[in-house]
C-alpha positions as CSV (number, residue, x, y, z in Angstrom):
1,X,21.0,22.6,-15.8
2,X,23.4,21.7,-18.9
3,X,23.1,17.9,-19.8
4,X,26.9,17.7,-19.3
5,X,26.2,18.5,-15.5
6,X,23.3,16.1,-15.1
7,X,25.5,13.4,-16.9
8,X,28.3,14.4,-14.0
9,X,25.2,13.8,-10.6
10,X,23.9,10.4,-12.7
11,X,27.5,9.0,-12.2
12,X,27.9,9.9,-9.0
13,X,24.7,8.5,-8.5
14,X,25.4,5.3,-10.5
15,X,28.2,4.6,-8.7
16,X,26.7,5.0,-5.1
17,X,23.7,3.0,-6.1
18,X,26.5,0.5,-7.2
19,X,28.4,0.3,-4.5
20,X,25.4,-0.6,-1.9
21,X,24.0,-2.9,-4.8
22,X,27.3,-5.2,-4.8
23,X,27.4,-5.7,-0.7
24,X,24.1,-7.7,-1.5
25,X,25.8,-9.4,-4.3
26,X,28.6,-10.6,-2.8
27,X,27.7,-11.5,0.7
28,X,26.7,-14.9,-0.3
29,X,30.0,-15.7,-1.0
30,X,31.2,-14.5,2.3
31,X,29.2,-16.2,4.5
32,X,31.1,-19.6,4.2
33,X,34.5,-17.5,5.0
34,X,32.8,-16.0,7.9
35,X,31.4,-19.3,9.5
36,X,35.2,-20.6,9.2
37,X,36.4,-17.6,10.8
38,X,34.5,-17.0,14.1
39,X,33.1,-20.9,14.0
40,X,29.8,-19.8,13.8
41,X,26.7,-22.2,12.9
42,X,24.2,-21.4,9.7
43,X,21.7,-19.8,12.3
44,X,23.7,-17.4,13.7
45,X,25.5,-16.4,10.0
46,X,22.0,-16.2,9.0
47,X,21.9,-12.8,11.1
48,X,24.3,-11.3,8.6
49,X,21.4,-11.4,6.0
50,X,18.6,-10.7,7.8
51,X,20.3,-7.8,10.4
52,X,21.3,-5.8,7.0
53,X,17.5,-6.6,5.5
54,X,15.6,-5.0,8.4
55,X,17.8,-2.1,8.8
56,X,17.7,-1.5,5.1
57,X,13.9,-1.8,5.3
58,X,13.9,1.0,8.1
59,X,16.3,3.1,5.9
60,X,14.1,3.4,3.0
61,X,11.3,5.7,3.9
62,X,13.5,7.0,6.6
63,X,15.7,8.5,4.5
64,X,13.7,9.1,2.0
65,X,11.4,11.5,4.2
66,X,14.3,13.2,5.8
67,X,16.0,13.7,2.2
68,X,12.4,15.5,1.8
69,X,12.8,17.9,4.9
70,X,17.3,18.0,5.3
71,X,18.0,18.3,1.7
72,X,18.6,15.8,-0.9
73,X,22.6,16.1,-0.8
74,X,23.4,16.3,3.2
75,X,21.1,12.8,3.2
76,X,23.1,11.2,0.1
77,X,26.1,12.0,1.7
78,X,25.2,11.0,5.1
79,X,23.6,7.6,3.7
80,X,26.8,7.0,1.5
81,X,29.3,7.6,4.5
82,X,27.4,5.4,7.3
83,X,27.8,3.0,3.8
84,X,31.4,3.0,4.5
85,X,31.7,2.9,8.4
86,X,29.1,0.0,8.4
87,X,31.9,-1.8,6.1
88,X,35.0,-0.6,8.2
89,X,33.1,-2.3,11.3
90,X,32.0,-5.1,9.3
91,X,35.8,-5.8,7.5
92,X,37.7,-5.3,11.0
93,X,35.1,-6.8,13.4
94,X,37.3,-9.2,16.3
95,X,33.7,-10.7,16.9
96,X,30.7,-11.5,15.1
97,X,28.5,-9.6,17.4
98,X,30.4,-6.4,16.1
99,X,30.3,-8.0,12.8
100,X,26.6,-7.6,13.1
101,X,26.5,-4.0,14.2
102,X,28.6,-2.9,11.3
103,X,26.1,-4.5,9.1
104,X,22.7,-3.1,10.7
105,X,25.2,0.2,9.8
106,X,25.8,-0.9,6.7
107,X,22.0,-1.8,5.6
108,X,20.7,1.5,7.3
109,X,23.1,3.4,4.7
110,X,22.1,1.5,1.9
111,X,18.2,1.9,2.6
112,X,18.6,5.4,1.8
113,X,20.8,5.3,-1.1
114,X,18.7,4.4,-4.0
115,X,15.4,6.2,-2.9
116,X,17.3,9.6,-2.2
117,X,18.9,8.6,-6.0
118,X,16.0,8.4,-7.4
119,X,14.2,11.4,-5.7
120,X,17.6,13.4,-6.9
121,X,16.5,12.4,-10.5
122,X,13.5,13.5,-9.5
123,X,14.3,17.4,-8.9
124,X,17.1,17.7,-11.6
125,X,15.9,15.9,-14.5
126,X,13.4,17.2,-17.1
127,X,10.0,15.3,-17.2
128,X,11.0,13.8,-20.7
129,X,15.0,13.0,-19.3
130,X,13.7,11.1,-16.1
131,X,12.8,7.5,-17.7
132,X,16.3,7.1,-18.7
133,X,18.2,8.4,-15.5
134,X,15.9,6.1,-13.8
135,X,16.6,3.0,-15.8
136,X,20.1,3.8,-15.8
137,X,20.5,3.7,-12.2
138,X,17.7,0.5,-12.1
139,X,20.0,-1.4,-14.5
140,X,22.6,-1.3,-11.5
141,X,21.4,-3.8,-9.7
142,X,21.3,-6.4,-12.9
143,X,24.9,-5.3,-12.9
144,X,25.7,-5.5,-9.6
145,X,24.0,-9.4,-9.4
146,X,26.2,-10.4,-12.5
147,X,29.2,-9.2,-11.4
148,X,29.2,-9.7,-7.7
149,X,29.8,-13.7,-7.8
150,X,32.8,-13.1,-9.9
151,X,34.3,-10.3,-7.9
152,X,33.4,-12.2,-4.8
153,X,35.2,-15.1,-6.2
154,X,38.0,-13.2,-7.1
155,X,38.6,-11.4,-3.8
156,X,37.6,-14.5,-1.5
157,X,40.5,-15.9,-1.7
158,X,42.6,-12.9,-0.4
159,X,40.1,-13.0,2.6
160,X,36.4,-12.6,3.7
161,X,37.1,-8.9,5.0
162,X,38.3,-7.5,1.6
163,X,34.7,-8.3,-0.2
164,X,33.8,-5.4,2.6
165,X,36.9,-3.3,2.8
166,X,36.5,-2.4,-0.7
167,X,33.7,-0.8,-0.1
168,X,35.5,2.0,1.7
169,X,37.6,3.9,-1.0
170,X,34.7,3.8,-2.7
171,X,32.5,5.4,-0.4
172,X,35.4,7.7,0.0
173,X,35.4,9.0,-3.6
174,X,31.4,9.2,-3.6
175,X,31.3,11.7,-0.7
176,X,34.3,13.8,-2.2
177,X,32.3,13.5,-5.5
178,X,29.0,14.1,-3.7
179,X,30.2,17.7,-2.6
180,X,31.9,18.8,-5.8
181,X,29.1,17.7,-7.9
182,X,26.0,17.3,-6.3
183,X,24.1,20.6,-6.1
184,X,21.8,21.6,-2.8
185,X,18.2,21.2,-3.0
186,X,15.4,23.0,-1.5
187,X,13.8,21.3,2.1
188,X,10.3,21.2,2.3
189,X,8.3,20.5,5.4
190,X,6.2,18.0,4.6
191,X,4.4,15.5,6.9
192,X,6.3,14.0,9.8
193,X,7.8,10.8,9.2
194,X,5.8,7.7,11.1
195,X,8.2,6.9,13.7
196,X,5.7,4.6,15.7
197,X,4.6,2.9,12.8
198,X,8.3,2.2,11.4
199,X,9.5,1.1,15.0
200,X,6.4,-1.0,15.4
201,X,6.9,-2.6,12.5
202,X,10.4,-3.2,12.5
203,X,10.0,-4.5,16.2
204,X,7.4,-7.1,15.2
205,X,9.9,-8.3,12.2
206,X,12.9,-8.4,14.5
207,X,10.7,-10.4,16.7
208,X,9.5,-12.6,14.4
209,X,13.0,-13.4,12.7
210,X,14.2,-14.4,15.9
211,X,11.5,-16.7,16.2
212,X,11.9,-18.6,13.6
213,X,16.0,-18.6,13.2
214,X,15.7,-20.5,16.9
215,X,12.7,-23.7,15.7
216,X,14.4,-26.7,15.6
217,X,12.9,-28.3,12.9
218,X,14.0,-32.2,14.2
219,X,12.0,-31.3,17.5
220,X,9.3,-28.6,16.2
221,X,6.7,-29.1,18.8
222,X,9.6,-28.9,21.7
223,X,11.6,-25.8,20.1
224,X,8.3,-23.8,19.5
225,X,7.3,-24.4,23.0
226,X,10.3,-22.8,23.7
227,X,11.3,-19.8,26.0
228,X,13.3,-18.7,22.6
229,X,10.5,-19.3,19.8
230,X,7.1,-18.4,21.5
231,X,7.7,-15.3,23.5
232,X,8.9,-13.8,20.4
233,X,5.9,-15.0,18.1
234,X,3.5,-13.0,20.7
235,X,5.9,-10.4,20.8
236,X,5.0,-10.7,16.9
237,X,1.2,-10.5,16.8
238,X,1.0,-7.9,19.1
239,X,3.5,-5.5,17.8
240,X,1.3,-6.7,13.9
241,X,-2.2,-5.6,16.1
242,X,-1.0,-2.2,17.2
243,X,0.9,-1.8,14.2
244,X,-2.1,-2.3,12.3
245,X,-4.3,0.5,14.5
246,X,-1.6,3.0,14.3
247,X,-1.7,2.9,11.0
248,X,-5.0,3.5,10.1
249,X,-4.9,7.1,12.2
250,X,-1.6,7.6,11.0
251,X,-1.2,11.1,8.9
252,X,1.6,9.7,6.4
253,X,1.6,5.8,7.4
254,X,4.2,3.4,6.3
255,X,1.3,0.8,4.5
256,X,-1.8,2.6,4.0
257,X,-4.2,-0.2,5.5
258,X,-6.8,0.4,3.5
259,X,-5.1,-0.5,0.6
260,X,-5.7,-4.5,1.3
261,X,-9.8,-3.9,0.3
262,X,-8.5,-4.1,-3.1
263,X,-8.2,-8.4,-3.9
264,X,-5.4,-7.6,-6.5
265,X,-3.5,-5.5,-4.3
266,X,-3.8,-7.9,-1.2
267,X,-2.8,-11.0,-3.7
268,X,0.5,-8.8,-5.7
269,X,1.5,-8.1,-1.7
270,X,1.2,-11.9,-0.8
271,X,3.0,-13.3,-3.9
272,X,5.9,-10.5,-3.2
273,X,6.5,-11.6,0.0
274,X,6.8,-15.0,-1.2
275,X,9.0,-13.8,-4.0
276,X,11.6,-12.1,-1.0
277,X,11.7,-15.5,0.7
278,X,12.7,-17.3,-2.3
279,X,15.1,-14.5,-3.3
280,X,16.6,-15.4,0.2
281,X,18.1,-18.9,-0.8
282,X,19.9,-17.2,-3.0
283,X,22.2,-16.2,-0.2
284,X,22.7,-19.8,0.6
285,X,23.7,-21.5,-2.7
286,X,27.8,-20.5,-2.5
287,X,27.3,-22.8,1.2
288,X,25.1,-25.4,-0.6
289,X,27.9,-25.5,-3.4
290,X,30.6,-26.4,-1.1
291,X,28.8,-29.1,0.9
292,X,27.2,-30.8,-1.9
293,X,30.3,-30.2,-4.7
294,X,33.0,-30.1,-2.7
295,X,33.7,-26.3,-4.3
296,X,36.5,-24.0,-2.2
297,X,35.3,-20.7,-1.4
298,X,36.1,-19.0,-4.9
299,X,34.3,-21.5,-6.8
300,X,31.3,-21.9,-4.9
301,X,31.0,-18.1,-5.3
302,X,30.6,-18.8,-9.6
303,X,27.5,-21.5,-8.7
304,X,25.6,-18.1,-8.0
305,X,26.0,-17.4,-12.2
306,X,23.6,-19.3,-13.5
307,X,21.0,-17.6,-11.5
308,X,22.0,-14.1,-12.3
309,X,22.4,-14.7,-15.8
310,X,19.4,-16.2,-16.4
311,X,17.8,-13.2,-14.1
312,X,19.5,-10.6,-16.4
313,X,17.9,-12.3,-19.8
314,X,14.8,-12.8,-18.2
315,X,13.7,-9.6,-16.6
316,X,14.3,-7.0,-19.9
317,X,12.9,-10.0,-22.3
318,X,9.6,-10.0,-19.8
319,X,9.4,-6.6,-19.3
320,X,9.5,-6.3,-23.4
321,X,6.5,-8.9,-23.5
322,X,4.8,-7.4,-20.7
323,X,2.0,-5.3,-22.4
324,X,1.4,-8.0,-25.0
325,X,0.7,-10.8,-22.7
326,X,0.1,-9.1,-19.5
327,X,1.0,-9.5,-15.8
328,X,-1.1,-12.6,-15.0
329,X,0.5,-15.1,-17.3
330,X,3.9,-14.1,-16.9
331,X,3.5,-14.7,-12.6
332,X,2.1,-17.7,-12.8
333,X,4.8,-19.1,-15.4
334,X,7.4,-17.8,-13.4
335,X,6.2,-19.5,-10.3
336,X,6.0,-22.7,-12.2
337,X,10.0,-22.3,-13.3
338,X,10.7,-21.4,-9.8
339,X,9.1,-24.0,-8.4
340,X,10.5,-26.6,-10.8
341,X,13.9,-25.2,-10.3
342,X,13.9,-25.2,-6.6
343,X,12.7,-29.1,-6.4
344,X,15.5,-30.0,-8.6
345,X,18.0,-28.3,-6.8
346,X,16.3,-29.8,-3.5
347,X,16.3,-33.5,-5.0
348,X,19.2,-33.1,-6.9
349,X,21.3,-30.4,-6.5
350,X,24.4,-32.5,-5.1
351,X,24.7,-33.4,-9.1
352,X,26.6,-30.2,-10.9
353,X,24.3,-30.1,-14.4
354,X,21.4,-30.6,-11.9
355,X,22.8,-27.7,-9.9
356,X,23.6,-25.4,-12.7
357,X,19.9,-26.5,-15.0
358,X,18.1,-25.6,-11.2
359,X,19.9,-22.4,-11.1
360,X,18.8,-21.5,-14.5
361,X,15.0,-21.8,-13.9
362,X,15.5,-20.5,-10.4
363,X,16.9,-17.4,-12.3
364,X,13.9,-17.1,-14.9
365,X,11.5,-17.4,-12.7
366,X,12.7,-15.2,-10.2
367,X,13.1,-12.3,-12.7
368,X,9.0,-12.9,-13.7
369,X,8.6,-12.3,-10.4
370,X,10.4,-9.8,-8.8
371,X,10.7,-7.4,-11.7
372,X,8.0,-5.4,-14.3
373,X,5.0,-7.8,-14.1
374,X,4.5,-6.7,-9.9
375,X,5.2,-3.0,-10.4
376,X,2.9,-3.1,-13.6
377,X,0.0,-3.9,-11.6
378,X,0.5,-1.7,-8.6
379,X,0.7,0.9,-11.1
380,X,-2.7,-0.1,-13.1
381,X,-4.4,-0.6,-9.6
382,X,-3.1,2.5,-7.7
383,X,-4.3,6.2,-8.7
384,X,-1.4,8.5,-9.9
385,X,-1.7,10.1,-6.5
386,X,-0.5,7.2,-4.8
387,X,1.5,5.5,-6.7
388,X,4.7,5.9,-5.0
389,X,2.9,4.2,-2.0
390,X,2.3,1.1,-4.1
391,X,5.4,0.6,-5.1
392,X,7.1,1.6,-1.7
393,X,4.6,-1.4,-0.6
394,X,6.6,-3.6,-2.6
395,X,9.9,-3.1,-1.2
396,X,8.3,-3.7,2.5
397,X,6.5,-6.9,1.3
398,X,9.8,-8.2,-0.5
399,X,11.9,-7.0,2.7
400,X,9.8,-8.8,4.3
401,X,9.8,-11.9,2.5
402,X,14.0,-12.0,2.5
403,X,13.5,-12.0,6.8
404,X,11.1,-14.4,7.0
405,X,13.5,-16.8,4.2
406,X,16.7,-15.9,5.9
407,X,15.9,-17.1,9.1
408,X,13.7,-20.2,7.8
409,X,16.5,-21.2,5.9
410,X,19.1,-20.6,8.8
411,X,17.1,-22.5,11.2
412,X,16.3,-25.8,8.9
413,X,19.7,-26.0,7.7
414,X,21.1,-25.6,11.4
415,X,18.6,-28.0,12.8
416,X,19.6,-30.9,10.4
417,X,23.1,-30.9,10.9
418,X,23.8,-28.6,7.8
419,X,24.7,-31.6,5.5
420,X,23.7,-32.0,1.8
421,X,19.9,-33.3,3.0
422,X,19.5,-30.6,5.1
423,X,20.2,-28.0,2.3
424,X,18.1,-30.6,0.2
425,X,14.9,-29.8,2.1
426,X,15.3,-26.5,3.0
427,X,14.8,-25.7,-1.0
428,X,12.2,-28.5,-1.0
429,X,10.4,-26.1,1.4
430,X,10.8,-23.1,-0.9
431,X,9.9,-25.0,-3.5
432,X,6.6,-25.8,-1.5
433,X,6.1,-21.9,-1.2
434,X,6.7,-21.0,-4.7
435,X,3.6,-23.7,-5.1
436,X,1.7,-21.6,-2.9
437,X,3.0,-18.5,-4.9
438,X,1.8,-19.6,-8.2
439,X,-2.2,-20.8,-7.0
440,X,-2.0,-17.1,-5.8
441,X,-0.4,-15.6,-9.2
442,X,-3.9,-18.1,-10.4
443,X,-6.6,-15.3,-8.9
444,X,-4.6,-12.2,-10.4
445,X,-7.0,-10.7,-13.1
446,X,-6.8,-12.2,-16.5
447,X,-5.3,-9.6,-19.6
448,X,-9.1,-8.3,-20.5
449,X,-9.8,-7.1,-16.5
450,X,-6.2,-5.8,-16.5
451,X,-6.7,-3.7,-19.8
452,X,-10.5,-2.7,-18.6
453,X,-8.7,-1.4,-15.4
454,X,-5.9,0.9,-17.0
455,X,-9.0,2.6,-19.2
């Protein structure tokens, strides 16, 4: 194929990937709006977040495998158009229940987009092409994070339901483009995707969210106790135990168990689910803006800039200083800045420099740990065979992570009256994890063992 025509599917690509990047982006903003409008609490918006997170989880190796045995095009276009009926449900919703369900649409959409994008690439790009096509469409989501807060802030004020109906023209255009441009690829049969094992999983997550999005942290004890906290934690462990025996007879599992023999592998999967539930309160920081600053809608959107900004710098300047330095030592700063950010914004937030210096740490250390550094060492530690599995394992750990903060988040906030204290120590407590994250980043092998491991 002619590099003009490959220049022609990466746009059409880009802008796909874009467009599902930017509904992550921008809901922050939204959810203020949307509390207003159907007078809901923080722990029922919270669903918003997390109902989008577990259906995009499911999406991604759903779609993925079925791109694999349908065709790469029909599953692009089918991803991209249940994209844009997930926002037409989402922008006219009379309720928030039906709210919700255009967003479980919406995330199931969006799971498939980038992976079937990237598998696309895959088939049509020569070997020595790939690595830019691939950062090309991986640089959306830097661009999607910096621009989303202003275009949130910018549409806000015409109404929440426009930050999703302008998803829909787009979507449009992508599936007219999708069929004039994008060309057919061959099915294969390959193995049969683990339906039990993705149910299972996604069943003990649901129940787990719901769990913890209904503790009342002012009565803990009493709310856990409770016919809508504990029933749903055993729901939990036992969906995890069967999960966890499924997989390990499973032909093509989700998470190959045996993986977690290997210390480096069990403590990169730890520290990215950590990383997820941090990257969760970044949903909440528009809200925290308004209660602690007194910020409208539109302005409260902007407090998210300092974060992205400093997430943009930080993640090309540490991939760049990556192979000099290594993995370990870049973690374990970035937990550090994380964890020093999100005390200050706990302590001090209600204070705009405080708010904006927080953000900027927040931002750094995020980008150490959610970028190169985590998919560096699943690439040292897994065999070329595999290696799509490790870093397919670092989307479900990090997925998993943004549930479990979500709903934490949601139910702290709720419980304490959602005032400037409660947002206070509901960032004290992340704060507290990224502790936890950063004694973990501690037992990562030091630069020598990583270099002795990649001969």
């Amino acid at each position: 194929m002619a590099g003009e025509g490959r220049n022609h599917i990466l746009l059409v690509l880009f802008i796909g990937v874009l467009m599902g990047a930017l509904d992550i982006a921008i809901v922050g903003p939204a959810l203020p709006a949307i509390g207003e409008y159907f007078s809901a609490n923080t722990r029922n918006l919270t669903w918003i977040y997390t109902i989008y997170v577990l259906f995009f989880m499911v999406g991604t190796p759903l779609m993925a495998k079925l791109s694999d045995r349908m065709g790469r095009r029909f599953i692009y276009i089918l991803d991209v158009a249940l994209f844009g009926v997930g926002s037409f449900i989402t922008a006219t919703s009379p309720s928030l229940e039906i709210l919700l369900l255009g967003r479980a649409i919406q995330g199931l959409g969006a799971g498939g987009i980038f992976p079937v994008a990237s598998a696309f690439i895959g088939d049509i790009f020569p070997p020595e092409k790939r690595g830019g096509a691939l950062g090309t469409i991986g640089a959306v989501f830097g661009i999607a994070y910096l621009i989303g807060p202003i275009l949130g802030g910018l549409i806000i004020s015409y109404g929440w339901q426009w930050l999703f109906a302008i998803n829909i023209p787009v979507a449009i255009l992508v599936v007219i483009l999708s069929f004039l441009v994008l060309p057919k690829t061959s099915r294969t049969d390959g193995k049969h995707f683990d339906w039990p094992g993705m149910l299972t999983l996604g069943g003990a997550l649901a129940g787990l969210t719901y769990a913890i999005n209904h503790i009342n942290t002012e009565e803990l004890l009493a709310s856990i106790s409770s016919l809508e906290v504990w029933p749903f934690l055993v729901l939990f462990l036992l969906f995890i135990i069967i999960f966890w025996k499924m997989e390990e007879r499973a032909q093509d599992p989700i998470i190959r168990i045996n993986l977690f023999k290997n210390l480096q592998i069990t403590l990169v999967s730890l520290i990215s689910i950590f990383s997820g539930l941090n990257e969760a309160g970044l949903i909440f920081i528009p809200a925290f803006a308004i209660v602690a600053l007194g910020f409208n809608n539109a302005m409260a959107s902007l407090m998210l800039l300092p974060v992205v900004v400093a997430m943009a710098i930080g993640a090309p300047t540490i991939g760049r200083i990556l192979d000099k330095t290594g993995s370990k030592i870049l973690m374990v700063t970035g937990g550090v800045m994380l964890a020093v950010g999100l005390f200050i914004f706990g302590f001090y937030g209600y204070q705009f420099h405080y708010f904006i210096l927080s953000g900027i740490f927040i931002g750094v250390g995020l980008s150490a740990l959610l970028g190169a550094p985590v998919r560096y060492i699943m690439l040292n530690e897994f065999p070329v065979s595999e290696r799509a599995a490790g870093q397919g394992l670092i989307n479900i750990n990090s997925s998993t992570g943004q549930l479990i903060g979500g709903a934490l988040i949601g139910a702290i906030i709720a419980s304490m009256g959602g005032d400037v204290s409660a947002y206070g120590f509901a960032y004290i407590c992340l704060a507290i994890s990224a502790v936890i994250l950063t004694f973990l980043a501690i037992g990562l092998k030091g630069r020598s063992a990583e270099l002795e491991m990649m001969k």
